[in-house]
N, CA, C and O of each residue as an XYZ file, in Angstrom:
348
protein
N      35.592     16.058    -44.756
C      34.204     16.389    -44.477
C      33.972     17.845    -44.871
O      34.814     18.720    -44.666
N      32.692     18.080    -45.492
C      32.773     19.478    -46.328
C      31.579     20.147    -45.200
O      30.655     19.578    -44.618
N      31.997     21.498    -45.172
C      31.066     22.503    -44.181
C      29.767     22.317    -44.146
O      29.022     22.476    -43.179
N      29.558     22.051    -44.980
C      27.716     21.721    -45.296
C      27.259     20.029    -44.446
O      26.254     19.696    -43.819
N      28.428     19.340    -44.780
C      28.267     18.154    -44.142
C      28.577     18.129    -42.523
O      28.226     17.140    -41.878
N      29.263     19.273    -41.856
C      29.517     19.033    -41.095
C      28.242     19.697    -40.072
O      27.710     19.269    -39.047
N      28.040     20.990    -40.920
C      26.658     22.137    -40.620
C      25.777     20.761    -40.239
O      25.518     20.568    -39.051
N      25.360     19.894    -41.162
C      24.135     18.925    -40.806
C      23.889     18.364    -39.283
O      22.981     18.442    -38.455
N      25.765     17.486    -39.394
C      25.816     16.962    -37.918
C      25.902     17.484    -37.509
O      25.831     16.870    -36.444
N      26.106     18.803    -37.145
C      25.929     19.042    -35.891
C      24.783     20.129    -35.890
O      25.018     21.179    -35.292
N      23.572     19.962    -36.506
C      22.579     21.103    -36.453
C      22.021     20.605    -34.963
O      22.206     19.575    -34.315
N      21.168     21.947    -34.699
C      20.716     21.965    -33.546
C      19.751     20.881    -32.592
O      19.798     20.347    -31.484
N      18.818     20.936    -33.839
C      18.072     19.464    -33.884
C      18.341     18.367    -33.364
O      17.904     17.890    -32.317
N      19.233     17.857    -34.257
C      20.163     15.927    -33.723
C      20.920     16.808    -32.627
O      21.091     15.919    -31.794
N      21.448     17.865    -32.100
C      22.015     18.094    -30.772
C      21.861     17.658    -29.514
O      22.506     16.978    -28.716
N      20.055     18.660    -29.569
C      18.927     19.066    -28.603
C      18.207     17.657    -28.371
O      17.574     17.417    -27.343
N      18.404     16.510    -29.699
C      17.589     15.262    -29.100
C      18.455     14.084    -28.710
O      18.126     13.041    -28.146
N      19.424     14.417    -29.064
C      20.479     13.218    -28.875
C      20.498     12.111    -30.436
O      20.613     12.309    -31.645
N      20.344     11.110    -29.680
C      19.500     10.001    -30.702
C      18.266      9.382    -30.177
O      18.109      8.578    -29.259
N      17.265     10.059    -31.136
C      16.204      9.450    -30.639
C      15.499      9.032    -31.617
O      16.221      8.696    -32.555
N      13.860      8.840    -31.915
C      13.241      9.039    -33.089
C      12.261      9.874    -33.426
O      11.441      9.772    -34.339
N      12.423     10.847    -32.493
C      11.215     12.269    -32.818
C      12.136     12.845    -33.863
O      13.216     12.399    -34.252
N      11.520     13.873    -34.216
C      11.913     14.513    -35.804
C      12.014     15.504    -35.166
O      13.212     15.726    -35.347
N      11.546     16.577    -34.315
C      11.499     17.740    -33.743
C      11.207     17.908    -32.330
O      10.688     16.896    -31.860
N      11.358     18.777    -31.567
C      11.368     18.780    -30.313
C      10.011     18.407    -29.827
O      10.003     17.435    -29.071
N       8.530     19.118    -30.164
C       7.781     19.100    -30.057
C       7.178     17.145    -29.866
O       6.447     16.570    -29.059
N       7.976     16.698    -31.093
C       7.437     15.194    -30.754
C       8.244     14.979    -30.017
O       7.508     14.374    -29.237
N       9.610     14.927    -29.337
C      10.085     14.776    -28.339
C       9.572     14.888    -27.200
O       9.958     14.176    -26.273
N       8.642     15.767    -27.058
C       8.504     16.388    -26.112
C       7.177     15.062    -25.386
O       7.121     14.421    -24.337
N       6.415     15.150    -26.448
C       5.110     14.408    -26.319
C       5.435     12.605    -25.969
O       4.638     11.811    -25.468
N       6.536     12.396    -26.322
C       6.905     10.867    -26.239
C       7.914     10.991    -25.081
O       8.429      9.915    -24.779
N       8.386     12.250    -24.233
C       8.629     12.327    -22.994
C       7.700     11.862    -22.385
O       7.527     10.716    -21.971
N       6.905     12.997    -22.301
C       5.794     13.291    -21.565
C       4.985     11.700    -21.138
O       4.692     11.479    -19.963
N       4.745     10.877    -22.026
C       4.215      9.965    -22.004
C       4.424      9.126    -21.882
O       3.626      8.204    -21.716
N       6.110      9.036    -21.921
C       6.681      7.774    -21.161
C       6.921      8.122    -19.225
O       6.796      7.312    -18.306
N       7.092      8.809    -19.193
C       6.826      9.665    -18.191
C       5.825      9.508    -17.148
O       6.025      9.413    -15.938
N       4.633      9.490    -17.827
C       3.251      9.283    -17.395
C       2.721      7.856    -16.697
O       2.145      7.348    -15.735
N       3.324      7.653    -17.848
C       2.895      5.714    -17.514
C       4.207      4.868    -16.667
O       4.201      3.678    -16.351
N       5.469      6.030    -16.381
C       5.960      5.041    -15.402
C       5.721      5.988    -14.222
O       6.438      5.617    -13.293
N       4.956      7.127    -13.872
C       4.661      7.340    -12.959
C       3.636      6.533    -12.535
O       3.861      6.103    -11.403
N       2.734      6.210    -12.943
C       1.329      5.710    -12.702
C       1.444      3.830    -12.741
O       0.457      3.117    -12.558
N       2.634      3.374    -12.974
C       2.723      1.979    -12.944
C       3.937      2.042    -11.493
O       4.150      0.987    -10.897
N       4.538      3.129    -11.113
C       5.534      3.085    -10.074
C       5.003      2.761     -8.337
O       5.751      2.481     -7.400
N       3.885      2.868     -8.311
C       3.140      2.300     -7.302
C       2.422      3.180     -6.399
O       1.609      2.917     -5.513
N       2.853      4.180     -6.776
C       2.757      5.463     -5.801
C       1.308      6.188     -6.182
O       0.953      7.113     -5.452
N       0.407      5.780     -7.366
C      -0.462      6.321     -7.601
C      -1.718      4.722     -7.466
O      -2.892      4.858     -7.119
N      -1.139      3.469     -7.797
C      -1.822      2.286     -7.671
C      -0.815      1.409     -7.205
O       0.375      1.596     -7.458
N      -1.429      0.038     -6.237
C      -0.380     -0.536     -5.330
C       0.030     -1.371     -6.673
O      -0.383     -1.466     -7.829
N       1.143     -1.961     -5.818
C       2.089     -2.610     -7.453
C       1.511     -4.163     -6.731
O       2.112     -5.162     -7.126
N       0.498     -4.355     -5.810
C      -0.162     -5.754     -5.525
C      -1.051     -5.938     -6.105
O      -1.573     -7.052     -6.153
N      -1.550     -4.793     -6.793
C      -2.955     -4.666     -7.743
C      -2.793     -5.258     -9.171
O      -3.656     -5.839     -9.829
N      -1.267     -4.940     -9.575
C      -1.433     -5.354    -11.016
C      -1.029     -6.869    -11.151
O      -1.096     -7.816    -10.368
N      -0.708     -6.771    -12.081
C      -0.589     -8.254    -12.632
C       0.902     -8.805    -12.253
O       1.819     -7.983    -12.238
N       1.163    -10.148    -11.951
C       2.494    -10.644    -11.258
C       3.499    -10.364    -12.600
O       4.396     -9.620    -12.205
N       3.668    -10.653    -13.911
C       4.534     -9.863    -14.657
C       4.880     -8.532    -14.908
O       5.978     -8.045    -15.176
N       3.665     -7.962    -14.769
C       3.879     -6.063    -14.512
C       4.675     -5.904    -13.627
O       5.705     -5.251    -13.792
N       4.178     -6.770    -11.923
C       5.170     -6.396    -10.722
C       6.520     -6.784    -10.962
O       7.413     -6.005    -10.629
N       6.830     -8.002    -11.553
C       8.279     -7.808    -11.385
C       9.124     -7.437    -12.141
O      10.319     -7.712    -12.027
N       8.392     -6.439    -13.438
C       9.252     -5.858    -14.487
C       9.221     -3.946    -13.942
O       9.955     -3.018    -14.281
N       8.279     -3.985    -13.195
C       8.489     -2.855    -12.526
C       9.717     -2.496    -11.666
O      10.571     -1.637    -11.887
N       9.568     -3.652    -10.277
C      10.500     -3.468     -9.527
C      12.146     -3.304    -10.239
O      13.064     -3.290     -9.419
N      12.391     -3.224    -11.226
C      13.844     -2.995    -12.174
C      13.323     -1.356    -12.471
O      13.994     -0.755    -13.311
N      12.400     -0.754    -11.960
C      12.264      0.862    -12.461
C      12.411      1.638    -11.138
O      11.562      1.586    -10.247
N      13.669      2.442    -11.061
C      14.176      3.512    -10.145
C      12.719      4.023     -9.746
O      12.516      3.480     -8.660
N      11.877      4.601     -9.991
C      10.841      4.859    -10.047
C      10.123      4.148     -8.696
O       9.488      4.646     -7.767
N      10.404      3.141     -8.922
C       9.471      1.978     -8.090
C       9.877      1.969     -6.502
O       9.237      2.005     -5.451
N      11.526      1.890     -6.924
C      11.973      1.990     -5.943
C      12.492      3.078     -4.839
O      12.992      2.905     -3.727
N      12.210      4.159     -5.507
C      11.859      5.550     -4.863
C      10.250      5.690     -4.401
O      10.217      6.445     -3.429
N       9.567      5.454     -4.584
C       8.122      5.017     -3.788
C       8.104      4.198     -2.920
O       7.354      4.444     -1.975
N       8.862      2.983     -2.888
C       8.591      2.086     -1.435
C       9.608      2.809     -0.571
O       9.210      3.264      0.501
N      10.687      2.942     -0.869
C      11.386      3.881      0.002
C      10.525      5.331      0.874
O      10.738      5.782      1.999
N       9.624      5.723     -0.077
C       9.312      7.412      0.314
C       8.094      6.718      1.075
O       7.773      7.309      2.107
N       7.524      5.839      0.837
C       6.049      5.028      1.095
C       6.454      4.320      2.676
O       5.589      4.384      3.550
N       7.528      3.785      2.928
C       7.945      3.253      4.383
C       8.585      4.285      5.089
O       8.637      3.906      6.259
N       9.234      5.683      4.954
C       9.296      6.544      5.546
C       8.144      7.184      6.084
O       7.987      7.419      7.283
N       7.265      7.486      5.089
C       6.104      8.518      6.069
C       4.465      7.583      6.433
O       3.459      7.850      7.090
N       4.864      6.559      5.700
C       3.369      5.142      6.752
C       4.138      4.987      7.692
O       3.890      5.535      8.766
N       5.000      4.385      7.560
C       5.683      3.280      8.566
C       6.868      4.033      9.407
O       7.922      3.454      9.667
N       6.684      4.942      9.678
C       8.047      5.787     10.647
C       9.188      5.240     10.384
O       9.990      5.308     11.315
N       9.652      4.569      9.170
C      10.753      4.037      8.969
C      12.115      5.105      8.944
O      11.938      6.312      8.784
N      13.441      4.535      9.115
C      14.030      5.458      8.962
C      15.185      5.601      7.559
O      15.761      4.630      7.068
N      15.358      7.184      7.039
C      16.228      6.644      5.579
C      17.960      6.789      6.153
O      18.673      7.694      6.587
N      18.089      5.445      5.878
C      19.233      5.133      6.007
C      20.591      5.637      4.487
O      20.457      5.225      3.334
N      21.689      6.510      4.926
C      22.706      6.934      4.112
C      23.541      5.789      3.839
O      23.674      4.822      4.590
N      24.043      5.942      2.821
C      24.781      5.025      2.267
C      25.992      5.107      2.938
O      26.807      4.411      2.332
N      26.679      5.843      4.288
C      27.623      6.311      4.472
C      27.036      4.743      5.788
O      27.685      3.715      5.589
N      26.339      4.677      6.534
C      26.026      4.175      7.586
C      26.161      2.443      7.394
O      25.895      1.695      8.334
């Protein structure tokens, strides 16, 4: 492998994004941002997950997301208590 070839792989660029398909950080940044967005706002915590549609709900409930809202959502409605994984 010749210096120039190796300079490529490992430029900063393919470093800083991993593998993804933005070209530069900046679109990285924006296709964060926006995946981001829409699983905040489908996670239940901003609209009930009884509102949407029965395939939305149960492709949701598989998003950490989701399930950090009913958790945080039955602690402070429902005086529930958070139980440690140690217990």
């Amino acid at each position: 492998m010749s210096a120039n070839a190796a300079r490529g792989a490992l430029s900063k660029d393919r470093l800083a994004l991993g593998i993804t398909l933005a070209k530069s950080m900046p679109q990285f940044g924006v296709a964060t941002i926006s995946f981001f967005v829409v699983m905040n706002l489908l996670s239940g915590g901003v609209m009930p997950l009884e509102g949407m549609p029965k395939a939305l709900q149960v492709t949701m409930q598989a998003a950490p997301s989701t399930q950090f809202t009913a958790c945080f959502q039955s602690v402070l409605f429902r005086g529930s208590e958070i139980v440690t994984a140690a217990d």
